[in-house]
N, C-alpha and C positions, 0 to 999 in steps of 0.2 A: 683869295677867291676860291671857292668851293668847285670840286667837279661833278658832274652825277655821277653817279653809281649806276651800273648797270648789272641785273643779277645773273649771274652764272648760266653759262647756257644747259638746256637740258640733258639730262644723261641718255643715253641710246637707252631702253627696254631692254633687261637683260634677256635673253634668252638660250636656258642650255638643252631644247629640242635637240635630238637624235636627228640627222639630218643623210639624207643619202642622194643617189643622184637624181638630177633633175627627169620631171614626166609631166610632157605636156606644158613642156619653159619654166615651169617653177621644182623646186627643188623638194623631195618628198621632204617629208618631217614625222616626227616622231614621238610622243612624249612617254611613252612605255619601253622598259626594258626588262631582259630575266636576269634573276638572281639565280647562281646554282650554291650550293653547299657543300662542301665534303667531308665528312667528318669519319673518322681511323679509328679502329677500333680494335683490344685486342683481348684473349681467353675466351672466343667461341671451339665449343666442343661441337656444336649441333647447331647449322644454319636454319632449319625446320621452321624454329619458333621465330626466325628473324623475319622469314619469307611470310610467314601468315600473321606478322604483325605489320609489314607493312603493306601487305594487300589489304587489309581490314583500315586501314587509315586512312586508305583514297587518297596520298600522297604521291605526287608524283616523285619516281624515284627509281635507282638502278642500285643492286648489292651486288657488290663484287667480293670475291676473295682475293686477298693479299698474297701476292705471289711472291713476296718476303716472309711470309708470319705464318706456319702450319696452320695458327689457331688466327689468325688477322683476317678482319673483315671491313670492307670501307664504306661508305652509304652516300649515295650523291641525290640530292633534292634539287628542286627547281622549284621557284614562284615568280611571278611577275609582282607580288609585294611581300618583300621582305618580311614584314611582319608575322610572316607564316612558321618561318626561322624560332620566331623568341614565344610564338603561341602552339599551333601543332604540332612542329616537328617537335620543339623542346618537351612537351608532353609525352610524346613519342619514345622520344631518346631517356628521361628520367623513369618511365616506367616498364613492368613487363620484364622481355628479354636483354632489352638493350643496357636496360641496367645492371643489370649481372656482369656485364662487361668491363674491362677496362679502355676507356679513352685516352687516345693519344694526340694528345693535345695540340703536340710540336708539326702532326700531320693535318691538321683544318685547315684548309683554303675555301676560299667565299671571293666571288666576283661577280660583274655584270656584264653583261653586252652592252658591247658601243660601237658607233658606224667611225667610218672614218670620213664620209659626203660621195662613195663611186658605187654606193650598191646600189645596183639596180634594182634588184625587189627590197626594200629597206627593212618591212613586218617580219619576212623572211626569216633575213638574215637576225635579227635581232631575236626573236619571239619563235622559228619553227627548226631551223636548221640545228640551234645545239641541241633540242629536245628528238631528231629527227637521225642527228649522228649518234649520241648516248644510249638511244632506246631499241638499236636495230640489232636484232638477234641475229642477223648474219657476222655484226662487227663486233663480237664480245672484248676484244682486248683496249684495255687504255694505260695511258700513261696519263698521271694528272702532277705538275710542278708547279711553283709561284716563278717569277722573275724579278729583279731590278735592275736597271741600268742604273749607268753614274749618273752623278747632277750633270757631269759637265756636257753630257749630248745636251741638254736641256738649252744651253746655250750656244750651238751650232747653228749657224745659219737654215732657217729652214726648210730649203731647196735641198743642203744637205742630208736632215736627219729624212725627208723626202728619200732621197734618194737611196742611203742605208736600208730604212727599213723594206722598200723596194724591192731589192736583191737579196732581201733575206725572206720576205715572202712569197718572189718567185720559186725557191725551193718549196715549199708549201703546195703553190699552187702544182709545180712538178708530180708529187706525190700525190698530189688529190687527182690531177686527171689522169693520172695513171691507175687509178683505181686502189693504190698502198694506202692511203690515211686519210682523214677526213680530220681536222684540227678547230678546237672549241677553242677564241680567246674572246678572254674575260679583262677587263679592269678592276682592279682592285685597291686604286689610290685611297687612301683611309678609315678603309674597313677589311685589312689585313694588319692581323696582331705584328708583324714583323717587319712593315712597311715596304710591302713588297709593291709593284708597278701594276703589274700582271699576273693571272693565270693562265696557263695552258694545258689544253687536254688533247691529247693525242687516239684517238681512236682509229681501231683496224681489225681486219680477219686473223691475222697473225699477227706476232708479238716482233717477228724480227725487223719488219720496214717502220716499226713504231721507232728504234734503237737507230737504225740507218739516218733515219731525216732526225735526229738527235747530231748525230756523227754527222751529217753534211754541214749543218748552220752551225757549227763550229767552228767553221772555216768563214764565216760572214764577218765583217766590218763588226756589225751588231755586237756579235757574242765574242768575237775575240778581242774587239777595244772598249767596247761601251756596256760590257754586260757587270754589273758589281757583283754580282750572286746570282745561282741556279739552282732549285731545288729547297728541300727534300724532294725525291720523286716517290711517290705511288702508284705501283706496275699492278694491278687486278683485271681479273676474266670474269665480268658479269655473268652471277648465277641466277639472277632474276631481276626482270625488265617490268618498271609498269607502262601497259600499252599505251601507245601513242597513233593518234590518229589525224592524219589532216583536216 
């Protein structure tokens, strides 16, 4: 005797909306994020031509000097569509001064903004805040590093890796309301050549509480059990900002 068949039930709508906290009972959402760029650079003699190449490109962007490299110069971009990366800037970057240049390849890092569901302004934080930390002529100093953790947080109960990464962003938050740093993360799952997790960028008025909050979360769950790799790091003092306006 035959049975029916009955067809598979439907799959839920995927959805990978940017999601923040709820306004108004429902939960903001999102479908826009920034991309930032960093690309290292080295054998500048004369920043001049860097500075009025990238004011003439109408790119948003900040050059820093490489506080490693006499002659090292680093360039950080921002789009909300990536494809800005493999059309203007790469124009950019292949012509002109930049090309005279040697790039340092092993120093590129590229990420995105992503929520975790508690931000309360969700556009904000996504879309205004890393362009708002990066581009403030009072905070010239950054650090910019990749991250990976091991696989095995990946399999820690979730309440757990909850609660890690917690305690290692209360140091964060420590330093932000104290007025020492203001921190840019970025995801970077599959579009980091070295398959890193994350980027972070450390921005301040000074260079020493950028190294300090380095030297605290050291001491975190995070970075002393579950961190696989840290670095390269890129320490530069922004010599030109393109402006940013609310």
């Amino acid at each position: 005797m035959s049975h029916p068949t009955h067809p598979p039930a439907a799959a839920e709508p995927l959805n990978i909306d940017e999601v923040g906290a709820p306004r108004g009972g429902a939960p903001q959402r999102a479908q826009t994020r920034l991309y930032l760029l960093l690309q290292v650079f080295s054998g500048c003699r004369d920043t001049g031509p860097l500075v009025d190449a990238l004011k003439n490109s109408g790119l948003e962007s900040v050059l820093y000097l490489d506080a490693h490299d006499p002659s090292g110069v680093g360039v950080l971009f921002f789009a909300e569509d990536p494809g800005l990366f493999t059309a203007d800037v790469r124009r950019l970057l292949a012509t002109g001064p930049f090309a005279e240049l040697t790039q340092r390849h092993d120093m590129t890092m590229m990420g995105r903004t992503y929520s975790i569901g508690r931000e309360v302004d969700l556009l904000d934080w996504l879309l205004k805040k890393p362009r708002r930390a990066a581009r403030n002529a009072q905070w010239p100093w950054a650090v910019w590093y990749p991250m990976r953790r091991k696989a095995t947080f990946e399999h820690l109960p979730r309440e757990e890796q909850g609660q890690i990464m917690l305690d290692h962003a209360r140091i964060g938050m420590r330093f932000g309301d104290a007025g020492f740093v203001q921190d840019i993360r970025l995801a970077c799952h599959g579009i980091d050549r070295n398959d890193n997790d994350f980027v972070l960028g450390l921005i301040g008025k000074e260079l020493f509480p950028l190294s300090r909050i380095v030297q605290e979360m050291r001491k975190t769950q995070q970075t002393a059990l579950h961190m696989e790799s840290l670095g390269p790091f890129f320490v530069g003092r922004a010599l030109w900002q393109s402006p940013f306006s609310e």
